[in-house]
N, C-alpha and C positions, 0 to 999 in steps of 0.2 A: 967411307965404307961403314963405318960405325953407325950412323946414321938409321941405316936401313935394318937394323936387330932390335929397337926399342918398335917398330913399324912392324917388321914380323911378328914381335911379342904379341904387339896390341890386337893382329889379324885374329892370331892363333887363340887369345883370351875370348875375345867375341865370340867366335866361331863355340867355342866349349858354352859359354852365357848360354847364348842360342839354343845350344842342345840341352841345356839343364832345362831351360823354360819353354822347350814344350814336350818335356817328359810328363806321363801319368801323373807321377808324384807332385810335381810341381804344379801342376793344372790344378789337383786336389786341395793342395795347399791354399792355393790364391783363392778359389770356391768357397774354401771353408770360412777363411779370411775375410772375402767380401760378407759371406753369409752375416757374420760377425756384425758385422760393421752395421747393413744393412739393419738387422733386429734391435743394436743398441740408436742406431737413426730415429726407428719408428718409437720406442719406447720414450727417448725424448722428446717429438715430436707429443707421443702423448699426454705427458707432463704436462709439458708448453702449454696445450691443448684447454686440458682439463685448469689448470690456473689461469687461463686467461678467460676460462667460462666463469671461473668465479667473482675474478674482478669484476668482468662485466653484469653478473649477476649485484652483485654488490655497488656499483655506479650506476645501475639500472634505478634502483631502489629508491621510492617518492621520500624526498628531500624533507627534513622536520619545518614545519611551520614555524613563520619568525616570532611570533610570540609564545609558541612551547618552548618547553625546558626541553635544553639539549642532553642529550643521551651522556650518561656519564664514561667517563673516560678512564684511566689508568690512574689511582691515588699515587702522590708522589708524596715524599717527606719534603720538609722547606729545605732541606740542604739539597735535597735529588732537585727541586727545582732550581733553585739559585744555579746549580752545577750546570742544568738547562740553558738557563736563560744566559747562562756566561758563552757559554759554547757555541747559544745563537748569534751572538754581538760579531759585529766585523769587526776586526783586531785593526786600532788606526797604529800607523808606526810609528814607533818611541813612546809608544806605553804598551805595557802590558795587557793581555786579556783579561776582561772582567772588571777593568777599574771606569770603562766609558763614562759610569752615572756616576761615582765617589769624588770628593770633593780633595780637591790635592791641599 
C-alpha cells in the first residue's frame, strides 16, 4: 500500500512541472534564455570567423625565397634560449631534462 503514495507524489509533481512550463512567464523566460544563447553563438562564430580569415590570410602569403634573409624573429637572451631548447629536448628516462647533449 505504501508503494502507491511515492507514485501519487510523482503524478501529482508532473502534473504541477507541466503547468509551470507552459505558463506566460515561463515561455518568456526560455525565449529570453535561447535569445541569449543564440547572440552569444553568433558572436563566437564571429570570432572563429574573423581568426581563421587571418590565418588564412597569413598562409596565403608568397613564402620568402631560399636564398633571402629570413624575416627576423623574436630576440631572445642566451638563457631565454637555452631555457628553449631544453624544453624542446624529449626527456629520456633516468635523466634529467636538459642534460641530453652534457657529458656525464
Amino acid at each position: 500500500m505504501f508503494h502507491i503514495i511515492p507514485f501519487a507524489v510523482g503524478i501529482v509533481t508532473g502534473a504541477v512541472i507541466l503547468k509551470l512550463l507552459r505558463s506566460d512567464k515561463t515561455q518568456e523566460g526560455l525565449e529570453k534564455a535561447q535569445g541569449g544563447l543564440r547572440s552569444a553563438t553568433v558572436s563566437s562564430l564571429e570570432a572563429i570567423e574573423s581568426a581563421s580569415a587571418k590565418a588564412r590570410a597569413r598562409l596565403a602569403e608568397k613564402p620568402a625565397e631560399p636564398g633571402a634573409p629570413a624575416s627576423e624573429g623574436p630576440h631572445l637572451s642566451e638563457a631565454e634560449a637555452a631555457m628553449a631548447r631544453a624544453a624542446a629536448e624529449p626527456v629520456t628516462p633516468g635523466k634529467p631534462a636538459g642534460t641530453e647533449g652534457r657529458a656525464s
